[in-house]
Structures are given as C-alpha cells and as structure tokens.
C-alpha positions as CSV (number, residue, x, y, z in Angstrom):
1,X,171.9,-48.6,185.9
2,X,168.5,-50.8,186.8
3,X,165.8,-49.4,184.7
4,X,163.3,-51.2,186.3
5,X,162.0,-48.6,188.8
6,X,161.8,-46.0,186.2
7,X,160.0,-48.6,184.1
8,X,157.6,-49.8,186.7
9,X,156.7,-46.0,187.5
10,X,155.1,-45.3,184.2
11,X,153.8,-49.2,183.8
12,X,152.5,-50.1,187.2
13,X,150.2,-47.0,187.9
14,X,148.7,-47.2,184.2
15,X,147.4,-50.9,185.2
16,X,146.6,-50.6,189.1
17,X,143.8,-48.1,186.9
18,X,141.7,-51.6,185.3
19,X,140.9,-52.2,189.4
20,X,141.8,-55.8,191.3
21,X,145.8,-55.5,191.1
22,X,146.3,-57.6,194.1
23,X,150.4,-57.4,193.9
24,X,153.0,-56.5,190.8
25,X,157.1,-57.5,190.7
26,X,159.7,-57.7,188.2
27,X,160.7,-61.7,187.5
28,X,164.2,-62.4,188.5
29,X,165.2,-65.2,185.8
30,X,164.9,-62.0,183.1
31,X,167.9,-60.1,185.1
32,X,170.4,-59.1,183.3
33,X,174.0,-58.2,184.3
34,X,173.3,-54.4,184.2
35,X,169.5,-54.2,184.1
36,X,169.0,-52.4,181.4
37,X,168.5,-54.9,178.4
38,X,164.3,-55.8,179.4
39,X,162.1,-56.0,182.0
40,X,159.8,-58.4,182.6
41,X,156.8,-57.4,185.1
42,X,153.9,-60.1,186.3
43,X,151.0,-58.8,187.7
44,X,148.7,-60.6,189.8
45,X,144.9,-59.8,189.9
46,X,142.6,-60.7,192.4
47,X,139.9,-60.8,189.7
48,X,137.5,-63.8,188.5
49,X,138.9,-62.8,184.9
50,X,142.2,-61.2,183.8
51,X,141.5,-57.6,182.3
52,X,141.0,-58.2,178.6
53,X,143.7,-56.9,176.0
54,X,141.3,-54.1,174.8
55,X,141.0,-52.6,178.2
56,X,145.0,-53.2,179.1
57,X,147.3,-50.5,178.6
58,X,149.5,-51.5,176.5
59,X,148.9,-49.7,173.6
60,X,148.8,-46.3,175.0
61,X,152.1,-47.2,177.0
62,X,154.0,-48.5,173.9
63,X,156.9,-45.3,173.1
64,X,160.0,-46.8,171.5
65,X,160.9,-49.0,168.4
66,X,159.3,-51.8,167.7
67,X,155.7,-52.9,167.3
68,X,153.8,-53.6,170.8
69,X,152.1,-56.9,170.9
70,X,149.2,-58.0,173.5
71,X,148.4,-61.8,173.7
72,X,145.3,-63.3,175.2
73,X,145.3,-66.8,175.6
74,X,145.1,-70.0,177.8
75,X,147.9,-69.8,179.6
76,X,149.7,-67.2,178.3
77,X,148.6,-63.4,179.1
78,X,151.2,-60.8,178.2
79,X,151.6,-57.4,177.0
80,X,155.1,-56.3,175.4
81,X,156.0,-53.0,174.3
82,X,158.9,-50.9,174.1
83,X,159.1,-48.1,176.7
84,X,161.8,-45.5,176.3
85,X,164.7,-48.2,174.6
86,X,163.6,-50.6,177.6
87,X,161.8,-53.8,176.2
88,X,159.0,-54.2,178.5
89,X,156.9,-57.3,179.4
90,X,154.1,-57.7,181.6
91,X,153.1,-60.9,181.9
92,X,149.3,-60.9,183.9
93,X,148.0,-64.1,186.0
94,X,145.7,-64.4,188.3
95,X,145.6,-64.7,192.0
96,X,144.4,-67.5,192.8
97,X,146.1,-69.6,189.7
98,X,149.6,-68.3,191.4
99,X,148.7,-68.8,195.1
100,X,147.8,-72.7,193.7
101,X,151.6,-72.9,192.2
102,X,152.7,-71.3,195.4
103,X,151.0,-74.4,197.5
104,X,152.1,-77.1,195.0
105,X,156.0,-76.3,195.4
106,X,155.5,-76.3,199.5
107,X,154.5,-79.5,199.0
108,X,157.3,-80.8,197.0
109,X,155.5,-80.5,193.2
110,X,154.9,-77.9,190.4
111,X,158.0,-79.5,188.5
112,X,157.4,-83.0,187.5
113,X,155.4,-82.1,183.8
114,X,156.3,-80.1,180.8
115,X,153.9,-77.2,181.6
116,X,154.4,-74.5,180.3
117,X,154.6,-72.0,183.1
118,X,156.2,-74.6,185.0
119,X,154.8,-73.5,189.0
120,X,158.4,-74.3,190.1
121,X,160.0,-71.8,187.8
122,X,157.3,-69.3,188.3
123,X,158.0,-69.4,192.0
124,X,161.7,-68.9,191.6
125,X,161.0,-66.2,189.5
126,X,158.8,-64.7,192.3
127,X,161.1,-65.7,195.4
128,X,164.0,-64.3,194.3
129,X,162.8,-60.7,192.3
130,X,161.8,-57.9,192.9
131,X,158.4,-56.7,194.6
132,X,157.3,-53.5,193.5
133,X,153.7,-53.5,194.0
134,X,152.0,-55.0,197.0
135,X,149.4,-52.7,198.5
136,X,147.6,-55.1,201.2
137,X,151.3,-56.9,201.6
138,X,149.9,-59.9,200.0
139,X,153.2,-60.4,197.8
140,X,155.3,-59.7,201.2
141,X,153.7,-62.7,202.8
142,X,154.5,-65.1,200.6
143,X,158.0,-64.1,200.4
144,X,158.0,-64.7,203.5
145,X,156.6,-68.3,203.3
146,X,159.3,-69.2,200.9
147,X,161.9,-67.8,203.1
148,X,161.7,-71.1,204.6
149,X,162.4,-74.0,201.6
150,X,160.2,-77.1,202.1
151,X,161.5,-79.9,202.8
152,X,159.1,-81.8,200.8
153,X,160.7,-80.5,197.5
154,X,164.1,-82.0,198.8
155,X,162.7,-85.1,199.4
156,X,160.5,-85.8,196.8
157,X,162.5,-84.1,193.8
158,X,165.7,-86.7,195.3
159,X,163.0,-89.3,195.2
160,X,161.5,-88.7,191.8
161,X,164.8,-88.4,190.4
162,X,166.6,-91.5,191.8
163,X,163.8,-93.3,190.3
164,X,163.7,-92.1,187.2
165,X,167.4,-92.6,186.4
166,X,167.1,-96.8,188.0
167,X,164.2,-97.0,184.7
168,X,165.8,-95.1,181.8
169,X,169.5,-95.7,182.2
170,X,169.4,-98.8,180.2
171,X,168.1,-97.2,177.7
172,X,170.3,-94.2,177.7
173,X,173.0,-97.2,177.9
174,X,171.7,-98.7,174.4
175,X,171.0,-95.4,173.1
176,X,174.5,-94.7,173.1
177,X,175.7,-97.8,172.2
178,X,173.9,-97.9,168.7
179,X,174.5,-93.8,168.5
180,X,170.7,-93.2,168.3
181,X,171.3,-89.6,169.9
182,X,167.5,-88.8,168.9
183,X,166.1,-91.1,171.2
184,X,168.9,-90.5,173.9
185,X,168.2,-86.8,174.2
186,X,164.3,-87.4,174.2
187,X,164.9,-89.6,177.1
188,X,167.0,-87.4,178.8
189,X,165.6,-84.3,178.7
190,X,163.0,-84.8,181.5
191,X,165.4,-86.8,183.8
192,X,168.3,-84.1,183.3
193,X,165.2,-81.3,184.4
194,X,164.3,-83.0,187.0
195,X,168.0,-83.7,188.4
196,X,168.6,-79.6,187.6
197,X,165.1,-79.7,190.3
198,X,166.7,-81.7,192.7
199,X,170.5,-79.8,192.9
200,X,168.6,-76.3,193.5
201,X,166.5,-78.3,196.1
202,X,169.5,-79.9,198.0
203,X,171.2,-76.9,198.0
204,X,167.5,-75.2,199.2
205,X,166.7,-72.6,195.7
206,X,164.2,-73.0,194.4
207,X,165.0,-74.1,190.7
208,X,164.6,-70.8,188.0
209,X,164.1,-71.0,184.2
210,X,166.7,-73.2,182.6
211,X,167.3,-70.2,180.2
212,X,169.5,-68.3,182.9
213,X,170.8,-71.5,184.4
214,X,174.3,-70.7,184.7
215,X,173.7,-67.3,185.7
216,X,171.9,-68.4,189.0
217,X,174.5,-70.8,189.8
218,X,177.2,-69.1,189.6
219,X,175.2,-66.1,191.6
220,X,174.2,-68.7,194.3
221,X,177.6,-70.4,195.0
222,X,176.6,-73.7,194.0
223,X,178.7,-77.1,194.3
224,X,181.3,-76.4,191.8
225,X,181.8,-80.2,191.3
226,X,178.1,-80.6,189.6
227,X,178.5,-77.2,187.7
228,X,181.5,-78.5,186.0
229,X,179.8,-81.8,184.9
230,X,176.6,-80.0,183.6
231,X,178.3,-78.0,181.5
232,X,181.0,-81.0,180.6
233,X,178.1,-82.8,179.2
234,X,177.8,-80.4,176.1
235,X,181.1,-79.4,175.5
236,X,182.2,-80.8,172.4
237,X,183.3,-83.1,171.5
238,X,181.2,-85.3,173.9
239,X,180.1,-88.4,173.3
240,X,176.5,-90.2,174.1
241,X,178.3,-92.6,176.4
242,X,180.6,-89.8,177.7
243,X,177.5,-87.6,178.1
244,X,175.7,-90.5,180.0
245,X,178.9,-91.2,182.2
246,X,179.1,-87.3,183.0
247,X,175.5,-87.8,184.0
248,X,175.3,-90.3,186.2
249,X,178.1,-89.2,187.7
250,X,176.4,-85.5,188.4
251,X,173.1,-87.5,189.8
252,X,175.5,-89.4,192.4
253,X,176.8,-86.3,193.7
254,X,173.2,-84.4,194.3
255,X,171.8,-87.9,195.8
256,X,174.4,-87.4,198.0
257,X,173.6,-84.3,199.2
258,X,172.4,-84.9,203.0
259,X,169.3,-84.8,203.4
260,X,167.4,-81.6,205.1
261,X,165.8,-81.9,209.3
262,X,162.8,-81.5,209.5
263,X,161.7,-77.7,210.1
264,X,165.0,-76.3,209.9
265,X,165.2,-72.9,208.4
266,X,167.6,-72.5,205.4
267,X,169.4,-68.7,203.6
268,X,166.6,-66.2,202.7
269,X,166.4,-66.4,198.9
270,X,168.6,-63.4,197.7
C-alpha cells in the first residue's frame, strides 16, 4: 500500500503553515516497488529565501526511530525524519531555481556537468511523480509543458555525445590496452552519463537518477537491445576492451535512433 498520501497529509499542511509554498509532490526516482519503504517530498517556495531550518517543521513532525536531521546549505535543503515507520524526506527549493532547470532541459541542457542536483534528473523526478500540492496550478502547468519532450534534448544530447565518444575513444582504446582501468573508468564516466541522456531522449523520457536506472527502463519499455549491453558492460568477468567494445556498440544503436520532426508530440510521461 502507497504511504505517500497518508504521509503528505500530516507533512504538507505542517509546511504550507511557514507561507509562500508555491507547489509540493513526491519525486518519482525514490519509488519503490510497494511504496512503502520512503518518501521523498520537494517543496517549492515562491519565496526570496527558503524557510530557515529553525522555523521548518521538522522537528515537531519527527515520530518514529531514528534521529531527524535538517540540513541548510548551498544547494542542498532537506529535512528527514521518520514519520510513523515511513522514512520521510523533504527536500525544499525554490521557485524560481526550479523554473530555471525547467527552461534549461526545453532547451536541450541541464545534463552536460556534474552538478549536483543535476536539472535533468530533477525534472524527471518532477515529470514523472506525483503532484500533491499545487494550489494556483502552478505545478499542473508545467506538467503539462513537459508533456511534450523537446526536441532540442534529442538533438543536442545525440550531438554532445557523438562528439564526445570521436575524442576519448582512443584513449579508452589505450586505456585498456595497458589495463589502466583507473584512468578508463574516469574517462568514461561522463561519456557513459551522457549516452544514458541521450537513450532516454531518443526514446523521449526524460533521463531520472542513475540510482533507479534499471527500474525506469524496465517500467518504460525501453530498446531491449541497449538494456542488455548496459548491463553487459559490468557483468563480470568483463574486460576493459570488452567493456569498451560493449560500449561503442550501445552508442551506435542510440545514434541510430531516428531522429524526432519538428513539433511532434510524443507519450505523456507516465
């Protein structure tokens, strides 16, 4: 049984207090099979400054094992707490921060970097959970922008990534030749995220947290073909060269992925 409206009940209500919530909803790359192991809210505020973690809730709300913790930093704003046996975070950004990472992946970035959200994830996270507070239907209308995927993300993540690969395979290529797997992983990590970017974009999702990877492509159908080479790559025993042929092979077969008409609306995200 989904916990999450009994969760966002007591939680939501206890923050829409502070004043400015402009929209709440529970992050779909924290889904679990049942819904019952955590929820993971993000509330938006239409505020100059997020509420500060003396004035937040959190506390007060905590009612379970463990020992709630609040962070307040740069970047990171999050209260977790246990709420009845439910682990409970609620992660806090602000409105126009999000609505900037909104505009960014329309326009085919928010993925290229390290950062830590990554926009691209963050949107996934929001296209495809669950909205449970939305009081001027802010939130509704930008599920409804995403409804349609940009074809800018197709383009420019197929782009990015055939370029990336023409620079670095020859490096991969020596890598493995003198077994240096250090350096060949640190090379590949950023070209293997940014193919993962471009197979959810030909296939028009928008890419989630890498953490529930195979999770959303087994839920979304996707080519079967790729799945079984990125998960080849890191069965064992696999080696450099093998891992390198599996991954060349699995950037052919998303380049070939036709590429989208212009303005052509693609599957509501689910």
């Amino acid at each position: 049984m989904d916990t999450t409206p009994r969760v966002a009940r007591q939680v939501i209500p206890a923050y829409r207090e502070l004043g400015g919530l402009a929209f709440g909803y529970r992050q779909a790359d924290m889904l679990t099979e049942d819904g019952t192991a955590r929820v993971d809210l993000v509330l938006v505020w239409d505020r100059a400054e997020l509420p500060a973690a003396t004035a937040r809730p959190w506390s007060v709300l905590a009612g379970g094992e463990g020992t709630p913790v609040s962070i307040h930093r740069p970047g990171l704003v999050l209260d977790r707490f246990d709420l009845g046996g439910v682990r409970v975070d609620v992660t806090h950004r602000r409105r126009s921060v999000f609505e900037g990472w909104l505009r960014d992946v329309r326009s085919g970035r928010g993925w290229e970097g390290a950062a830590n959200p990554m926009p691209l994830h963050a949107v996934a996270g929001f296209a495809y959970g669950m909205l449970l507070e939305d009081p001027e239907g802010a939130g509704a209308a930008h599920r409804g922008c995403l409804a349609t995927f940009p074809p800018a993300l197709v383009e420019r993540s197929r782009e990015v990534l055939a370029a990336e690969v023409a620079a670095h395979d020859a490096y991969l290529a020596r890598c493995a030749r003198q077994g240096d797997g250090w350096l060949f992983h640190e090379l590949l990590s950023p070209v293997l995220r940014h193919a993962l970017v471009a197979w959810f974009a030909a296939e028009h999702r928008y890419c989630p947290h890498p953490r529930s990877l195979h999770q959303w492509v087994a839920r979304f159908a996707m080519n079967p073909s790729i799945a079984a080479l990125e998960r080849g790559m890191w069965a064992p025993p696999v080696s450099l060269a093998r891992r390198r042929e599996l991954f060349l092979t699995m950037v052919e077969r998303i380049l070939a992925f036709p590429r989208p008409a212009a303005g052509v609306d693609v599957r509501r995200p689910r």
